[in-house]
VEXTOR-507221 format. One record per residue (C-alpha): residue in one letter; x negated, y, z negated. Coordinates in steps of 0.02 Angstrom, whole numbers, padded with zeros to 5 digits, always signed. Layout:
REM residues N
AXYZ ...
This chain:
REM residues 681
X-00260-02482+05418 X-00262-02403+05602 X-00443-02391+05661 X-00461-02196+05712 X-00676-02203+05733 X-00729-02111+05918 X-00822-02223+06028 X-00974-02134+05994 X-00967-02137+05794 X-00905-02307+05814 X-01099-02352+05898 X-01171-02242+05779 X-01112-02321+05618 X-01157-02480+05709 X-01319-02462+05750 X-01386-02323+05645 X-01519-02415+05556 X-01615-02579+05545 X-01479-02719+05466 X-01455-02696+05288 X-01489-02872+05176 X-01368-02973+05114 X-01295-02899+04971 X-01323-02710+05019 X-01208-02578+05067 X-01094-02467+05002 X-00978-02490+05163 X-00852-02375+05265 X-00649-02431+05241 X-00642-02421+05412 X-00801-02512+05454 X-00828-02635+05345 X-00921-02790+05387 X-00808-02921+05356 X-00928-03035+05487 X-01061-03016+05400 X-00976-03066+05253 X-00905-03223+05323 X-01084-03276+05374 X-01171-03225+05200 X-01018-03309+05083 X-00884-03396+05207 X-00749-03268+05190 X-00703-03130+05323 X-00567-02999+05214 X-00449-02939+05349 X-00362-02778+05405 X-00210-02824+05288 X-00328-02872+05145 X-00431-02719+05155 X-00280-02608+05166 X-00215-02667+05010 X-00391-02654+04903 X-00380-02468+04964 X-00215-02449+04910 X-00230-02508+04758 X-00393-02400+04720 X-00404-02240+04642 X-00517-02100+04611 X-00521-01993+04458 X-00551-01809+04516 X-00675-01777+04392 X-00794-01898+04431 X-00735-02076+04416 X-00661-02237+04478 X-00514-02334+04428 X-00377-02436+04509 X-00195-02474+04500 X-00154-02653+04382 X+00046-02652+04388 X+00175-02590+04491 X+00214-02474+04385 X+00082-02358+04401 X-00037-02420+04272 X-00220-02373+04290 X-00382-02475+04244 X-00524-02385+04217 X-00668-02330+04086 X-00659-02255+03923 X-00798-02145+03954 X-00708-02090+04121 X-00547-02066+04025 X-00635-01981+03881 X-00630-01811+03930 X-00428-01823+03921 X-00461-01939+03749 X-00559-01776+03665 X-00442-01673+03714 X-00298-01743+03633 X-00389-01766+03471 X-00379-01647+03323 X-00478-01639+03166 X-00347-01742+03054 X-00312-01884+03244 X-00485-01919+03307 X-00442-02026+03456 X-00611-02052+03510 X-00671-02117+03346 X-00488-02225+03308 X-00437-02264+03488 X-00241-02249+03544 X-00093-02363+03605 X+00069-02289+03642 X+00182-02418+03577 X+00308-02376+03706 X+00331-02275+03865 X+00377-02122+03746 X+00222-02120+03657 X+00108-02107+03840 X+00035-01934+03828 X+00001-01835+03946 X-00178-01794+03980 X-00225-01601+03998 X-00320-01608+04175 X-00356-01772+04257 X-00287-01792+04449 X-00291-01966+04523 X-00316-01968+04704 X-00231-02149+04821 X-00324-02155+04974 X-00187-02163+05118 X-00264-02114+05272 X-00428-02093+05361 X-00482-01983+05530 X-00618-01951+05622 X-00647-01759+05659 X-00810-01782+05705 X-00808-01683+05879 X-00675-01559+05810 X-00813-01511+05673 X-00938-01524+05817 X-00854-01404+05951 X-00830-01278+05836 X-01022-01262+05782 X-01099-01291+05960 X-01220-01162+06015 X-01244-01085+05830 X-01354-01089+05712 X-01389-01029+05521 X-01256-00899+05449 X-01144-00932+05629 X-01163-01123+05621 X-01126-01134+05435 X-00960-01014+05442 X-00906-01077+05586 X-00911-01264+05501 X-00819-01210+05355 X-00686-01114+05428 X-00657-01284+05561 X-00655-01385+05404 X-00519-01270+05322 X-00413-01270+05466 X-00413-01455+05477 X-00375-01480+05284 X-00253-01353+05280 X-00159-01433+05434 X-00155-01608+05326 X-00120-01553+05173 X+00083-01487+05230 X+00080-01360+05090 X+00007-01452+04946 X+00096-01591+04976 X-00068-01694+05002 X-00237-01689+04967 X-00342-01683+05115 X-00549-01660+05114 X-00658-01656+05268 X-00808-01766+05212 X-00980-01745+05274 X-01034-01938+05330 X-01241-01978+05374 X-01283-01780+05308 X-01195-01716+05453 X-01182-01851+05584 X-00994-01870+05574 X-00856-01783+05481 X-00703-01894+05431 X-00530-01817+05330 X-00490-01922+05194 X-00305-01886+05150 X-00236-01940+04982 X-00064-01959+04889 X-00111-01832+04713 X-00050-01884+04548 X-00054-01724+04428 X+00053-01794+04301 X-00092-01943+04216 X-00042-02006+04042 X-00168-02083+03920 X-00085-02251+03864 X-00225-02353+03792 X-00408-02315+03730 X-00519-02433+03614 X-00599-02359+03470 X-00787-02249+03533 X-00872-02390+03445 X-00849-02547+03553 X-00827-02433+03709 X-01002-02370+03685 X-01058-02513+03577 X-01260-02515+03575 X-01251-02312+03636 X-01391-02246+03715 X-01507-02378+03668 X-01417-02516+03773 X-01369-02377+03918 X-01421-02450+04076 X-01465-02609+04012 X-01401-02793+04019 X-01347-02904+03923 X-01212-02774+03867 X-01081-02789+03755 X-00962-02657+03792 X-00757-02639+03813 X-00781-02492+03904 X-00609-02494+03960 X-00445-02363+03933 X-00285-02360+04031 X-00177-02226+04101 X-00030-02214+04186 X+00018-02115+04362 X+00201-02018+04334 X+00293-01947+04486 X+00450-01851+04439 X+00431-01855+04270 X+00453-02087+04276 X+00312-02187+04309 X+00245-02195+04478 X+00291-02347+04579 X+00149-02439+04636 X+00181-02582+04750 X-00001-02623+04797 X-00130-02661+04635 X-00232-02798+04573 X-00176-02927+04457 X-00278-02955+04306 X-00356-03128+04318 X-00368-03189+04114 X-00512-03302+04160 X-00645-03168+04208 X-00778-03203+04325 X-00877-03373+04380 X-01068-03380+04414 X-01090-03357+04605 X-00946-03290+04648 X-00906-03164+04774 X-00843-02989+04697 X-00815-02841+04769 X-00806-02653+04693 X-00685-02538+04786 X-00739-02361+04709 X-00798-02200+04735 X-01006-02199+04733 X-01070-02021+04689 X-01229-01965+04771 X-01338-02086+04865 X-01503-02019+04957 X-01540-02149+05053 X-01558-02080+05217 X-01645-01899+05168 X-01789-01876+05253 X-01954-01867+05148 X-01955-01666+05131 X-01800-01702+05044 X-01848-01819+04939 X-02012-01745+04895 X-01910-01592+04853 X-01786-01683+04713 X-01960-01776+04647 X-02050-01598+04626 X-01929-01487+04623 X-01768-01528+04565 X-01788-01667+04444 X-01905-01621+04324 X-01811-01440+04301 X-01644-01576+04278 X-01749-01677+04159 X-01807-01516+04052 X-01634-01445+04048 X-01541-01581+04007 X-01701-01643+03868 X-01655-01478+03770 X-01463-01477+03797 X-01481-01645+03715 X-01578-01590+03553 X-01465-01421+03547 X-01292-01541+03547 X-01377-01644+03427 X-01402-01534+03302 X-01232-01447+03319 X-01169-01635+03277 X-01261-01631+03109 X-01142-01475+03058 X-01042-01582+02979 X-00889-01720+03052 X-00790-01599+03153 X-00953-01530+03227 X-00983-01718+03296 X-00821-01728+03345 X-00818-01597+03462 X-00987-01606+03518 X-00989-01820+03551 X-00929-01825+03705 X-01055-01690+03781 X-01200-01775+03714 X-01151-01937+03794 X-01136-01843+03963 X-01312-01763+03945 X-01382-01930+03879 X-01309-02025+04017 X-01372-01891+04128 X-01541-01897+04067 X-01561-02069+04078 X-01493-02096+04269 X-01599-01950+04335 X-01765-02007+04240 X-01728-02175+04311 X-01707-02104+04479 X-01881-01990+04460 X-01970-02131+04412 X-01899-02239+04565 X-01980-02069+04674 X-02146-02075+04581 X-02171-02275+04633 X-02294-02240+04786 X-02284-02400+04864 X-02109-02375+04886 X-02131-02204+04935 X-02251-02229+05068 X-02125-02373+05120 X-02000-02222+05169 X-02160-02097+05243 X-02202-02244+05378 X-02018-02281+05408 X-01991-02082+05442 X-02150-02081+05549 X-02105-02235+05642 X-01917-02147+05688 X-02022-01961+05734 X-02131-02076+05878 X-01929-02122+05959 X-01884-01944+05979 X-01983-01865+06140 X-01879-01715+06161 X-01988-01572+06092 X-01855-01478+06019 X-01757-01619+05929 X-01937-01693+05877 X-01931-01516+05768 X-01784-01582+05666 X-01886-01666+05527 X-02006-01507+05517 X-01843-01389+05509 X-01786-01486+05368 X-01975-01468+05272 X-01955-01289+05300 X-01762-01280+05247 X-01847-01367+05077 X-01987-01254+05030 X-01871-01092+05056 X-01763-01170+04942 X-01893-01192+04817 X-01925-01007+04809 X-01738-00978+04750 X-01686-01140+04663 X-01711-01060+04503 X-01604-00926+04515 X-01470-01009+04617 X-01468-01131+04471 X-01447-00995+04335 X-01323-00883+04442 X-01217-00975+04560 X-01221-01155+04491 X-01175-01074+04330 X-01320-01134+04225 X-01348-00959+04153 X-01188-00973+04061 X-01109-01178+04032 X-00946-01134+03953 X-00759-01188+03990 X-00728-00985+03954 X-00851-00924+04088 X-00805-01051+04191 X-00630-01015+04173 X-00675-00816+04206 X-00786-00870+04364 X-00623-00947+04425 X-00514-00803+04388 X-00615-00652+04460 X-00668-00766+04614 X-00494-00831+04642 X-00391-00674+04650 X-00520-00591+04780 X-00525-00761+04900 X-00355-00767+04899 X-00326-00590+04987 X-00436-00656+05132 X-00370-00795+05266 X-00383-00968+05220 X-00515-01004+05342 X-00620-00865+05277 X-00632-00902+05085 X-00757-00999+04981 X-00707-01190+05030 X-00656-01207+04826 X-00509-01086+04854 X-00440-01129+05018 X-00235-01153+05008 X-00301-01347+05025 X-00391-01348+04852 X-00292-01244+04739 X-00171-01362+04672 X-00329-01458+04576 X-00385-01290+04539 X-00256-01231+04457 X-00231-01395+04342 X-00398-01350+04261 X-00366-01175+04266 X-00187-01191+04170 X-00276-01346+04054 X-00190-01370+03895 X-00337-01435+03809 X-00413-01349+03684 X-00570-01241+03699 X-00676-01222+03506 X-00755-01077+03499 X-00924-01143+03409 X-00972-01285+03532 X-00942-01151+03669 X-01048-01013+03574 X-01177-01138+03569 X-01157-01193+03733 X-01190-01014+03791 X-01325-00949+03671 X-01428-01111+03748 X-01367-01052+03932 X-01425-00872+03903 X-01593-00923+03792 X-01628-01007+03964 X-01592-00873+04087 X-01709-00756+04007 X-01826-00890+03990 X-01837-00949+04179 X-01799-00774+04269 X-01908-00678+04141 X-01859-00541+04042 X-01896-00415+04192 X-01773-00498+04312 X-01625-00372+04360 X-01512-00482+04347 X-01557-00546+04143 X-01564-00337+04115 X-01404-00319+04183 X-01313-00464+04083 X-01443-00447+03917 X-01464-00290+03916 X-01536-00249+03735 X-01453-00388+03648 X-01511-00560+03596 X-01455-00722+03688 X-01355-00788+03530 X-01274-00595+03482 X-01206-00594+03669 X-01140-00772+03662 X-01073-00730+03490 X-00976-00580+03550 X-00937-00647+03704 X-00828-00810+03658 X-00777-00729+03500 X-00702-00565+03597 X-00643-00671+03733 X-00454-00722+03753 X-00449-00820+03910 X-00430-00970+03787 X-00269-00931+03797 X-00144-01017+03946 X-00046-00882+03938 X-00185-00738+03959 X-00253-00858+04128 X-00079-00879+04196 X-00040-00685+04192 X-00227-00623+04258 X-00211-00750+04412 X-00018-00692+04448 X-00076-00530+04434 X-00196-00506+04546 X-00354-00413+04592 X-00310-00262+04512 X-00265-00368+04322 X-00425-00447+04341 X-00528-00278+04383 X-00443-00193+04229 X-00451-00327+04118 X-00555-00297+03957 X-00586-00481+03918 X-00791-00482+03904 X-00798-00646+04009 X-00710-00564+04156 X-00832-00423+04132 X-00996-00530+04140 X-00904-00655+04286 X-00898-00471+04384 X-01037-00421+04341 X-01134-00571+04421 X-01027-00613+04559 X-01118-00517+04699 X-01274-00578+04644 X-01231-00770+04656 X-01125-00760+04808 X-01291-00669+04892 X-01388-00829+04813 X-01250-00983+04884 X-01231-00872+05052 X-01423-00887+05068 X-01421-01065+05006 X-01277-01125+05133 X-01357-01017+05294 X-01563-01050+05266 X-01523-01228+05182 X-01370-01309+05197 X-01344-01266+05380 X-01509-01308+05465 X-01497-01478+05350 X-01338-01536+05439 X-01374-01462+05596 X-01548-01562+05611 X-01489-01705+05511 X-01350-01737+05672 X-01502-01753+05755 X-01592-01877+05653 X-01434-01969+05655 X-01420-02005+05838 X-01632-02044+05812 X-01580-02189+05705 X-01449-02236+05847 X-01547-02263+05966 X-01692-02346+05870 X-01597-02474+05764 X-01486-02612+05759 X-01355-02697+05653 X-01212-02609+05545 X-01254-02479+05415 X-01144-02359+05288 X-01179-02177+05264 X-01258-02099+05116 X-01130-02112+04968 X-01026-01963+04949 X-00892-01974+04810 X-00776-02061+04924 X-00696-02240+04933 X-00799-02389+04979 X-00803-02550+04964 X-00976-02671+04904 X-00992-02866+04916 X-01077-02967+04804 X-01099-03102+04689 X-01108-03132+04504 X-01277-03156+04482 X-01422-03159+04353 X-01623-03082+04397 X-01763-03092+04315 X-01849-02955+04199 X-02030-02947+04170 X-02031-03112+04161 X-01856-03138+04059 X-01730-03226+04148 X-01563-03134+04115 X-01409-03246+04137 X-01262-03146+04237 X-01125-03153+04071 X-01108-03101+03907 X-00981-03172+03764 X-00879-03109+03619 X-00979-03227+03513 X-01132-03122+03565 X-01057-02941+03514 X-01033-03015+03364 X-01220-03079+03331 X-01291-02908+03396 X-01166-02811+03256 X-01294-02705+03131 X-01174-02619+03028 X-01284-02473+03083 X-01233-02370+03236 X-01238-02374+03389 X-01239-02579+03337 X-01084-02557+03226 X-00920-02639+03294 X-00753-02551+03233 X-00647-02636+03084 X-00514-02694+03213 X-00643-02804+03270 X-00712-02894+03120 X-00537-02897+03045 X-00488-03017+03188 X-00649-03099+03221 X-00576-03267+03182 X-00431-03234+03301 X-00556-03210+03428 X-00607-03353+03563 X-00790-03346+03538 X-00847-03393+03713 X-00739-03270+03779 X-00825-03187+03944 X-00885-03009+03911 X-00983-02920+04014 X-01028-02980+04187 X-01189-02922+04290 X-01170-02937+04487 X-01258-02886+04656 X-01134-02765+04712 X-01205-02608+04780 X-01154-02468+04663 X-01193-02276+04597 X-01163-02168+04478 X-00976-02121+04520 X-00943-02296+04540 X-00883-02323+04344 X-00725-02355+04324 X-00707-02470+04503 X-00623-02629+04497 X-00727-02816+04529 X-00605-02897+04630 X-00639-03082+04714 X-00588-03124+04880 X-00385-03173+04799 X-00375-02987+04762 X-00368-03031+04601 X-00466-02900+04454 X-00609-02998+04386 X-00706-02849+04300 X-00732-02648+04270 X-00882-02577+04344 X-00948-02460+04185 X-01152-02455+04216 X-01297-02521+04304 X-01456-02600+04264 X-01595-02487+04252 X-01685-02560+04408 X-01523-02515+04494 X-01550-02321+04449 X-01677-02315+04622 X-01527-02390+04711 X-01504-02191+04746 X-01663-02227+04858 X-01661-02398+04913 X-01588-02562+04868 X-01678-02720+04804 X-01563-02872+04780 X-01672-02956+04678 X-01665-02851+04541 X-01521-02718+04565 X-01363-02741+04463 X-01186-02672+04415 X-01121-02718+04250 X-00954-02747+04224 X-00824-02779+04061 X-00730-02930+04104 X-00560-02938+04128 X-00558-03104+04023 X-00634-02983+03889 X-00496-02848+03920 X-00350-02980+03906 X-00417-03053+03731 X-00454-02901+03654 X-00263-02810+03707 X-00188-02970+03648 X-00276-03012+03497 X-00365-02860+03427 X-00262-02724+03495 X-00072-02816+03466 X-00037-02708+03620 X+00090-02836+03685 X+00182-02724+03814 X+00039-02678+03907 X-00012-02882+03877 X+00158-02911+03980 X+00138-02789+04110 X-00031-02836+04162 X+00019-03037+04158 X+00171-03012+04283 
């Protein structure tokens, strides 16, 4: 790949911090350390190497990871990343999540209502273009100017749609790179394993090893209507993994904090994650007890409680990483020790603007949750509304001038989830919204304009009632015709979800214009100051604060210790087998035990390593240095949940389901001998 870094960002990402260990890093395409691999593990992967471990990576739009594993566009990644499109071709009398799917044949590859894979294809630094634009501004100036630069620069990439191009924010504002991607709209579910082995051990085993999981599905990338033709991907090694070898994950890491400064941090640990943790505590008990309804209750409801257990879990694990003080201190005296480099009295300010930018958001947070960020109302229908009303008025102004979720640049994945085939049920989303709106009143107060003006008289669960019940935007049709027609179908539109989306909207654009001009903007503008601090203080290569874009980690398979346990670094068939209960979440599906003796019982199942991962990472292939697929990033350990902070090889690990454990299980449990063939050639 053609290296495009500016001198100065070149230094930058050199020398931004103090060398990370070993094992660390969630590393820059274009400035990986491949000498610093060669000294830790006697291999240095080249330009030609790296190019094709981006190529043959792949991010799921949503959220996830995956990676090409034929030529013929054939997609590896998790069932729990795939499961989304899984629910959403299910019905009452075909659960697919509970009895898995394999298309026996191209014809039977279904297409799945909303996912978008994005290739990585190119990479460019627009760091001073970004820069010139905002020079001399600050607050609402600085953070419209910014945007508008951004939008220009996207919509110059993108040639009409015809790719996707994002301007991503590198070191909170140091540097600004475009990332432009080949899209794939057309995604096809062509393999998922039953719920019960993908999530085998549920939330009990969650962030935990030893693991027995195939959390595994497969899709497939269409272009014109044939599969997509994939010339770079990794072959499926059949043996798995061997202790001490070098892996690496090529995926897309969510949110890393890292390099915050400690008025950011103590803002998540005081602010934001215990309001997460409440939220997400109750959403959990509310889900679970519209699962006990009866079987189509937990059908439709199963795949949002394992997104708000999952959630729960991660962010606890982070809070607790925040509340160790030793470790916390650890980051106070590192901070201090970069404020005594910086002698300029106006850049010495930065870390103080930051505090400030913190505590004002504190006084908002709450209603910026409930109105902008939606909280107030978690439905697909309001969501869908929010879309509608706010996507017919941006897309009167000029492209540089609209929220950065409408620009010309965005819409195409817009408008796949807007025009979304899949279903919407009309009692998960009532309850979905009596719990938003119980909330709202709750945490704004009943006196709060804004809960008068959407409560009014009535209760939170009549207005949920009447509103999902009265609503129509359900409907394709109904979404297709409002957005075509305009401002003027949406304003006279009697739907009661286009009412309430209007009714808010001035409300929570005043709270994200207040958030992006007295937050957002004096963060980055300060943080490009800290930035060029850590230049000039520190040696040794370093990686930016993880961002939902490609890197790569290094590592090895590896075992740890825990609280005084040693935990060896693989798991076996045989060992699934001895954990099986009967009972779930310990209950493996009858397509296991009915070919238990078909089974090689020291078959290689899940695989812990010390590559440097995050939340955002599942779904990433393990790769060794052959390019060859060794494993399928699907969790962590817990100890690695404070990797959002801070790394510690000793005891940080991603888990992984073999590929030895993928290979056995499609040939022998599965009979799914075309997709066998595919991934042997």
């Amino acid at each position: 790949m053609k290296r495009t870094l500016s001198i100065t960002l070149a230094v930058m990402v050199v020398t931004l911090c103090t060398g990370a260990r070993a094992d660390e890093g969630m590393w820059l395409y274009n400035d990986f350390p491949s000498a610093d691999v060669k000294a830790a593990h006697g291999f240095a992967p080249d330009a030609k190497w790296l190019e094709k471990a981006r190529l043959s990576s792949v991010r799921l739009a949503g959220g996830c990871s995956g990676s090409f594993v034929s030529k013929d566009g054939l997609v590896l990644t998790n069932h729990h990343c795939a499961s989304q499109c899984i629910q959403q071709l299910s019905t009452a009398e075909r659960d697919l999540i509970e009895n898995g799917f394999l298309a026996q044949n191209l014809a039977d590859e279904t297409r799945c209502p909303e996912i978008e894979l994005n290739q990585l294809v190119e990479i460019k630094d627009v760091t001073d273009r970004v820069n010139c634009s905002t020079a001399g501004k600050a607050g609402e100036d600085y953070s419209k100017a910014q945007k508008a630069e951004m939008t220009r620069i996207e919509a110059e990439c993108a040639q009409g749609g015809k790719w996707r191009c994002d301007v991503v924010t590198l070191f909170h504002g140091g540097a600004y790179h475009l990332y432009r991607y080949k899209r794939f709209q057309d995604v096809r579910l062509v393999f998922a394993p039953e719920f019960r082995i993908a999530f085998f051990g549920g939330d009990p085993d969650n962030f935990t090893f030893p693991r027995y999981d195939l959390d595994m599905s497969l899709l497939r990338a269409y272009e014109n209507g044939k599969p997509a033709r994939t010339p770079e991907f990794f072959k499926i090694d059949p043996k798995g993994a061997a202790d001490g070898e070098l892996t690496f994950v090529s995926g897309h890491p969510g949110r890393t904090q890292r390099l915050l400064t400690v008025a950011e941090l103590e803002f998540l640990r005081d602010v934001a994650f215990p309001s997460r943790l409440m939220r997400l505590s109750e959403a959990r008990g509310m889900l679970a007890q519209f699962g006990r309804q009866g079987p189509e209750a937990k059908r439709i409801s199963q795949e949002g409680l394992f997104g708000v257990e999952n959630a729960y879990k991660a962010i606890g694990g982070e809070w607790r990483a925040l509340l160790d003080k030793t470790r916390f201190q650890q980051k106070i005296d590192a901070e201090n020790a970069l404020r005594q480099t910086v002698t300029d009295p106006e850049k010495a300010g930065a870390w103080d603007e930051i505090a400030r930018a913190q505590r004002n958001f504190t006084e908002f947070y709450d209603a910026y949750n409930m109105l902008e960020r939606g909280q107030a109302f978690p439905s697909d229908l309001f969501q869908i509304a929010r879309m509608l009303v706010r996507g017919v008025i941006e897309r009167e102004k000029p492209d540089a001038e609209r929220l950065r979720e409408f620009t010309d640049a965005a819409l195409p994945t817009l408008q796949q989830y807007l025009f979304s085939t899949a279903p919407i049920y009309p009692d998960i989303e009532e309850a979905w919204m009596t719990f938003g709106l119980t909330k709202f009143r709750e945490i704004l107060t009943t006196g709060h304009p804004d809960v008068i003006k959407v409560l009014g008289r009535e209760s939170p669960e009549s207005l949920a009632r009447a509103l999902v019940r009265e609503s129509k935007l359900a409907d394709g049709e109904v979404r297709k015709a409002l957005w075509d027609g305009g401002i003027m179908a949406v304003l006279d539109s009697s739907d009661p979800m286009i009412k309430l989306a209007l009714a808010v909207d001035d409300s929570a654009r005043a709270l994200r214009a207040r958030y992006e001009t007295e937050v957002e903007a004096v963060v980055r503008r300060n943080s490009e100051i800290i930035a060029r601090a850590h230049f000039h203080k520190a040696a040794g290569k370093t990686y930016p604060d993880a961002t939902f874009t490609l890197r790569l980690s290094y590592g090895t398979v590896k075992g740890y210790t825990d609280h005084g346990r040693q935990v060896v670094p693989m798991t076996t068939i045989a060992g699934a087998f001895e954990r099986h209960t009967g009972q779930d979440p310990f209950a493996l599906p009858k397509s296991w035990l009915d070919t238990r003796e078909s089974l090689k019982p020291d078959t290689q199942f899940n695989i812990a390593t010390t590559n440097d991962i995050i939340g955002g990472n599942s779904g990433s292939p393990v790769f060794n240095k052959k390019l060859n697929l060794v494993g399928l990033i699907f969790d962590g350990n817990i100890q690695s949940l404070g990797g959002a902070f801070w790394f510690d090889e000793s005891v940080n690990r991603a888990v992984a389901v073999s590929s030895a454990a993928i290979m056995e299980s499609l040939k022998k449990v599965y009979k799914a001998d075309r997709l066998v063939k595919e991934l042997s050639r």
